[in-house]
N, C-alpha and C positions, 0 to 999 in steps of 0.2 A: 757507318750509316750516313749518307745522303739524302736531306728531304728538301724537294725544293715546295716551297706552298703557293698555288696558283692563283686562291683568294683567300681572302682569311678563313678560318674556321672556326663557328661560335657553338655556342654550348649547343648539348644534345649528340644522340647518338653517332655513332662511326661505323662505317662497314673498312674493313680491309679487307682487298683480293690481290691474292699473286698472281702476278700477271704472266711472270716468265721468271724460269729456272733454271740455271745452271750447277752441274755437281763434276768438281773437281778431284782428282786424289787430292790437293791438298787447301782448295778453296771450294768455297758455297758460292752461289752468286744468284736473288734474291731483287727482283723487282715487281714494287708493290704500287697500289691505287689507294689513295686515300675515299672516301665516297661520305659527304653526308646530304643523308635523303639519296637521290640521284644525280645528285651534282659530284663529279669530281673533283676535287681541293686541293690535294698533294699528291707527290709522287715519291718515292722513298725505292733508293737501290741500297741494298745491303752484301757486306762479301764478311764472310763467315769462315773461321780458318781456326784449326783445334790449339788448345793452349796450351803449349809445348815449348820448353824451354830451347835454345839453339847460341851458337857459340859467338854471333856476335851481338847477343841481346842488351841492351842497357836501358835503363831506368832514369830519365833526365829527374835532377832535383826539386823538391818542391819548392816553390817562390817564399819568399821570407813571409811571415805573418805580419801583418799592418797592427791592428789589436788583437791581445788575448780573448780568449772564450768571454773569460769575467768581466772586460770591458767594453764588449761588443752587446748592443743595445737591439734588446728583442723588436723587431718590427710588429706593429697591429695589422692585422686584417683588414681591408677596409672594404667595405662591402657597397658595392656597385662603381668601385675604382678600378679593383683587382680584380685581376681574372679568378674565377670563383674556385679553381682547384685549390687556389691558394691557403686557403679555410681550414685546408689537410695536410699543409705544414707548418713547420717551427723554424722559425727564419729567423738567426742573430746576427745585424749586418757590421762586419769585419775591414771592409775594404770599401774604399772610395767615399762617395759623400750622398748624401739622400738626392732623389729626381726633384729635379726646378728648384733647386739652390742656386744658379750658378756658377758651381764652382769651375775650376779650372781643369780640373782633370774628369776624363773617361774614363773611369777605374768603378764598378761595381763587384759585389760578392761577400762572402762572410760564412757562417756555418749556418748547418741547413739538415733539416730531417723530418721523416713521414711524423705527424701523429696520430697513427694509425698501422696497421700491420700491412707490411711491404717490402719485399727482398726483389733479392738480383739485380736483371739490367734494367728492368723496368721502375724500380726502385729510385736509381739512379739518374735515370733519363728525368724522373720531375725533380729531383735535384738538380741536376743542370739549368732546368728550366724553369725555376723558381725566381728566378733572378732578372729587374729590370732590365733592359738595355742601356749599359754603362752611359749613352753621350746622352742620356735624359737629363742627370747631373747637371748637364751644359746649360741647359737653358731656364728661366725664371718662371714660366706659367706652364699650366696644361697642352701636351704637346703628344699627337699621337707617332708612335710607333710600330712598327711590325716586322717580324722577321720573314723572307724571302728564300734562304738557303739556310740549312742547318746542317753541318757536318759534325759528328762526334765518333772518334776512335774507340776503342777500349781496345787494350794494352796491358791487363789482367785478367786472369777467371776471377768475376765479379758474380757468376750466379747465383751462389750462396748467402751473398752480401745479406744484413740487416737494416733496411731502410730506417727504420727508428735507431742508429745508430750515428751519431754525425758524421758529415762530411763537409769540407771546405772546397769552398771554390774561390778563383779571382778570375776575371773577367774585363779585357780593356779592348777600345778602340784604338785601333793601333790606326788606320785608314781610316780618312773619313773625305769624303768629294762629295759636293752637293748632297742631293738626300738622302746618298747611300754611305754606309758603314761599314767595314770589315773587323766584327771583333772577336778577339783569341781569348780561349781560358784555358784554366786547367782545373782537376776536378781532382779532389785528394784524401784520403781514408789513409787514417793512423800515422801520417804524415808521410807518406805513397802515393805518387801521383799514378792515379788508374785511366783517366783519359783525358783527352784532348778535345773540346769542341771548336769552329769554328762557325758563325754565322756572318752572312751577310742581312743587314738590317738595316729598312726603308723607315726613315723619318719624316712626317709632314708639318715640318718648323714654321 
């Protein structure tokens, strides 16, 4: 999946329409409009291909853990900071260091799960994005961010998945040029890594 976001998008409803379809023998291919109200927001192409084992499949490793479960310190909710879906997760941060610390590193991420009932890929997809923008870290005061491009893989049959079930993620700016960011994660069940995101993310430092 591919979404590029045209302006931000704030709370309240959404319309998705597919805009254009392609059907492959062995791929989907899936572009959509994000709409709220009558404004268009995002764009989103998706290519959809059955999960089917093939002989030169491999499974890259998952990333070393930073802290255990037990030592990774539950985040609070904080209400009119956080984006408000936020309210309907269980966030224990694992990796990197809290937003406007300064520290030194672009490293966000830690475990993560609905508290609420949620499966599959859409399950998933707010796990991913539960997650500040790692180069927040960087700087010492209040500092807005937003993401531009969101690419995320999956690379297992995740349908079934149990969102109230954890998952781990890490998360770092690997790129970073003026106010833009390129950062890579990885997204991991039962110590499996199932997808791959990438975003590009616009900071107003």
């Amino acid at each position: 999946m591919d979404t590029y976001f045209l302006e931000p998008v704030g709370p309240g409803p959404i319309r998705l329409a597919v805009e254009s379809s392609r059907h492959g023998k062995h791929l989907t291919h899936l572009e959509m409009g994000m709409y709220s109200q009558d404004t268009r927001v995002a764009v989103a192409r998706f290519i959809h291909a059955d999960a089917v084992a093939g002989p030169l499949d491999v499974v890259p490793e998952a990333p070393a853990v930073e802290k255990d479960f037990e030592d990774a310190p539950e985040m609070p909710f904080i209400e009119g900071l956080m984006p408000e879906f936020l309210a309907n997760m269980q966030i224990r941060l694992g990796e990197g260091d809290v937003p406007m610390t300064g520290s030194s590193r672009a490293v966000a991420g830690g475990f993560v799960r609905n508290r609420g009932p949620a499966r599959g890929v859409a399950a998933l997809l707010t796990h991913a994005d539960a997650w500040p923008p790692p180069q927040l870290a960087l700087v010492t005061k209040p500092t807005a961010a937003s993401s531009v491009r969101w690419h995320i893989a999956f690379h297992a049959d995740v349908d079934s998945v149990d969102g109230q079930q954890w998952s781990w993620l890490r998360t770092q700016a690997d790129w970073r040029s003026g106010p833009l960011s390129t950062v890579t994660g990885t997204l991991v069940r039962d110590g499996v890594p199932v997808a791959y995101t990438e975003q590009t993310i616009v900071m107003y430092a």
